[in-house]
C-alpha positions as CSV (number, residue, x, y, z in Angstrom):
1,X,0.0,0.0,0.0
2,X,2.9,2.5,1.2
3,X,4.6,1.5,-2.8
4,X,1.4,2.5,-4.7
5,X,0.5,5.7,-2.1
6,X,4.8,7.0,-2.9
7,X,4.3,6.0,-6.6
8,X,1.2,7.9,-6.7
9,X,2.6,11.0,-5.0
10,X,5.9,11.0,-7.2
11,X,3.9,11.0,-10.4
12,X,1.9,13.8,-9.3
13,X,4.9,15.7,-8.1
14,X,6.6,14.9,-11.2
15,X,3.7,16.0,-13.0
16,X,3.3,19.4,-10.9
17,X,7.4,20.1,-10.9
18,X,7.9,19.1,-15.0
19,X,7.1,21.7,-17.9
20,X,4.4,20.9,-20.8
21,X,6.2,18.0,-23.0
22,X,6.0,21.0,-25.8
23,X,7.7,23.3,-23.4
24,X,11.6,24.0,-23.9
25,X,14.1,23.7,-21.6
26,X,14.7,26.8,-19.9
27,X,18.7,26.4,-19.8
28,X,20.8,27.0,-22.8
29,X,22.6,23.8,-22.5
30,X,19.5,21.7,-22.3
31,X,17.3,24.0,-24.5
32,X,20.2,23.3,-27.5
33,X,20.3,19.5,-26.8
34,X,16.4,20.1,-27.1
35,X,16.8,21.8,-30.7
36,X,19.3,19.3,-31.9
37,X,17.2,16.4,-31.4
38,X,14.5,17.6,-33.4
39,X,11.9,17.2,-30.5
40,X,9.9,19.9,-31.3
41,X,9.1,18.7,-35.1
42,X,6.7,16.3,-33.4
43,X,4.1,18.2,-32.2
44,X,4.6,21.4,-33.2
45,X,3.2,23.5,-36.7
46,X,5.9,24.3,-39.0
47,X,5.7,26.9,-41.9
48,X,5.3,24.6,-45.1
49,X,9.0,25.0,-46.8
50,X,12.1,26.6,-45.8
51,X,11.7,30.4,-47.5
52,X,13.6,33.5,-47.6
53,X,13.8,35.7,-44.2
54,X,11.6,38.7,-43.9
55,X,14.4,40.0,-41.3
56,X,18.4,39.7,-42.1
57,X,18.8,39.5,-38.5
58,X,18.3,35.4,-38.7
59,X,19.9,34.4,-42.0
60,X,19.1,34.6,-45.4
61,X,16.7,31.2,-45.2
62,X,14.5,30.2,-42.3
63,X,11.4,28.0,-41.5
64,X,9.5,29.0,-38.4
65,X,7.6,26.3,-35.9
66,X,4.9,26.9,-33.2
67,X,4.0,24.8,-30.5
68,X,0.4,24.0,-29.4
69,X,-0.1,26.8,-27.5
70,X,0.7,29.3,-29.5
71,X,-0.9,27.6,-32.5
72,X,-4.1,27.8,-30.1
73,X,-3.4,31.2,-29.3
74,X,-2.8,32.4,-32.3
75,X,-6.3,30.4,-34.0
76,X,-8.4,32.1,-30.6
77,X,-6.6,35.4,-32.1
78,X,-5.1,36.4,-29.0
79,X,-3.1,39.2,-29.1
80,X,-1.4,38.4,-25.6
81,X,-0.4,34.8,-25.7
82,X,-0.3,32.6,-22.7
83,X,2.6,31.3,-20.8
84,X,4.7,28.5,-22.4
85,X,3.5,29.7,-26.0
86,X,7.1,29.3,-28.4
87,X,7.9,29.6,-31.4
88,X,11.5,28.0,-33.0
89,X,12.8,29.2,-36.2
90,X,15.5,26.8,-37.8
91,X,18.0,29.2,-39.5
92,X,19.7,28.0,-42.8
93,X,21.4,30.8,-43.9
94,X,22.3,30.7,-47.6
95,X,20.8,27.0,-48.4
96,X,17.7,25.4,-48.1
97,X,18.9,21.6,-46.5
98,X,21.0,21.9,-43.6
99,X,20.3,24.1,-40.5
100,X,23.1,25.8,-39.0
101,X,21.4,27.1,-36.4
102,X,18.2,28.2,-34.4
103,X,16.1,31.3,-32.6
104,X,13.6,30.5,-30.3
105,X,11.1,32.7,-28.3
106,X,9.6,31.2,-24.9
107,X,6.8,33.4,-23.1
108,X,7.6,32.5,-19.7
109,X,5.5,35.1,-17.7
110,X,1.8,36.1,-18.0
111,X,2.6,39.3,-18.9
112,X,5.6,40.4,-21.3
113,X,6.0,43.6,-19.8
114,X,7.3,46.9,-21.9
115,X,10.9,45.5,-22.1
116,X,10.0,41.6,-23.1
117,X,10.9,40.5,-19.8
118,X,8.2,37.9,-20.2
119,X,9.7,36.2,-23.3
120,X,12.9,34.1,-23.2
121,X,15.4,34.6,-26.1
122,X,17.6,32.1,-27.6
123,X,19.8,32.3,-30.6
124,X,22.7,30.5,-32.0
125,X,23.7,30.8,-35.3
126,X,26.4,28.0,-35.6
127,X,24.4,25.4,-33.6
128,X,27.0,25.1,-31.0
129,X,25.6,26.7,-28.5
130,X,28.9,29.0,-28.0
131,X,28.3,32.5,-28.4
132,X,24.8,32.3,-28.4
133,X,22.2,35.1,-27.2
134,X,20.2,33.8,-24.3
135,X,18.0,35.6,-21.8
136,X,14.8,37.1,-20.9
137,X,14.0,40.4,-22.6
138,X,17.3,40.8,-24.3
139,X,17.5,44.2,-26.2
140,X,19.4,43.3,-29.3
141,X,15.8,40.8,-29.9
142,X,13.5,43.2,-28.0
143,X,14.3,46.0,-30.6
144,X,12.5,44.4,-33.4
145,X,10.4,41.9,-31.3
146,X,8.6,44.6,-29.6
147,X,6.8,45.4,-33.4
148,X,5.3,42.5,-32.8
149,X,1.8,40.9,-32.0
150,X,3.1,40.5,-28.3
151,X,6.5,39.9,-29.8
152,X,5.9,37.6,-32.5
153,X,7.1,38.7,-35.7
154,X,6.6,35.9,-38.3
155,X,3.8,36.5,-40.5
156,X,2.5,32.9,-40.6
157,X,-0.5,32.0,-39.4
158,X,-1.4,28.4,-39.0
């Protein structure tokens, strides 16, 4: 009885503690061994083809996915998007095959406040992980972000 009462209680506490599966890591380290592996690709809506960037500041080819929140948010047309909503954009730079690296955009608060301190950034544009831009409301993404539907840039709509 005491095996199925701790089992129980660890599941739910594993349940409370652990993000959404569609969630990112929220550590660069983890959040580029996330990216590598592809995991997002499973559940998340991606642009239809890899196309020319509307902004140089990613690369001259990109190809956006959003995960299920913001897909739902995005359908609900919500202009504020709820916490956890992300969006990953796969950078490719001058080809169309390989990515080289990636930009993703985590809402991690409620609110993204004037400066984007709601939205984690992440960029690396050699898929290394070394060098890369990493942090909540970071002003070299914020600049442009802010234009944004609650910082969202991209065009598509799913």
């Amino acid at each position: 009885m005491r095996r199925i009462a701790l089992g129980a209680a660890l599941s739910f506490a594993a349940t409370l503690a652990g993000a959404e599966p569609t969630v990112p890591p929220r550590r660069s380290k983890a959040l580029l061994a996330w990216l590598k592996a592809g995991t997002y690709r499973a559940s998340y809506t991606a642009e239809p083809d890899v196309h020319a960037s509307t902004a140089g500041a990613h690369g001259a080819n990109v190809r956006t996915y959003y995960s299920p929140t913001l897909t739902e948010d995005l359908r609900a047309g919500r202009t504020a998007f709820r916490k956890g909503a992300t969006m990953v954009k796969e950078l490719y730079f001058g080809g169309h095959e390989q990515v080289v690296g990636y930009s993703v955009l985590t809402k991690v608060r409620r609110r993204s406040g004037l400066t984007g301190r709601g939205w984690l950034f992440y960029e690396t544009v050699d898929g290394t992980g070394r060098g890369a831009l990493f942090g909540r409301g970071l002003a070299v993404c914020t600049g442009c972000h802010r234009l944004g539907v609650d910082y969202l840039r991209s065009a598509f709509r799913p």
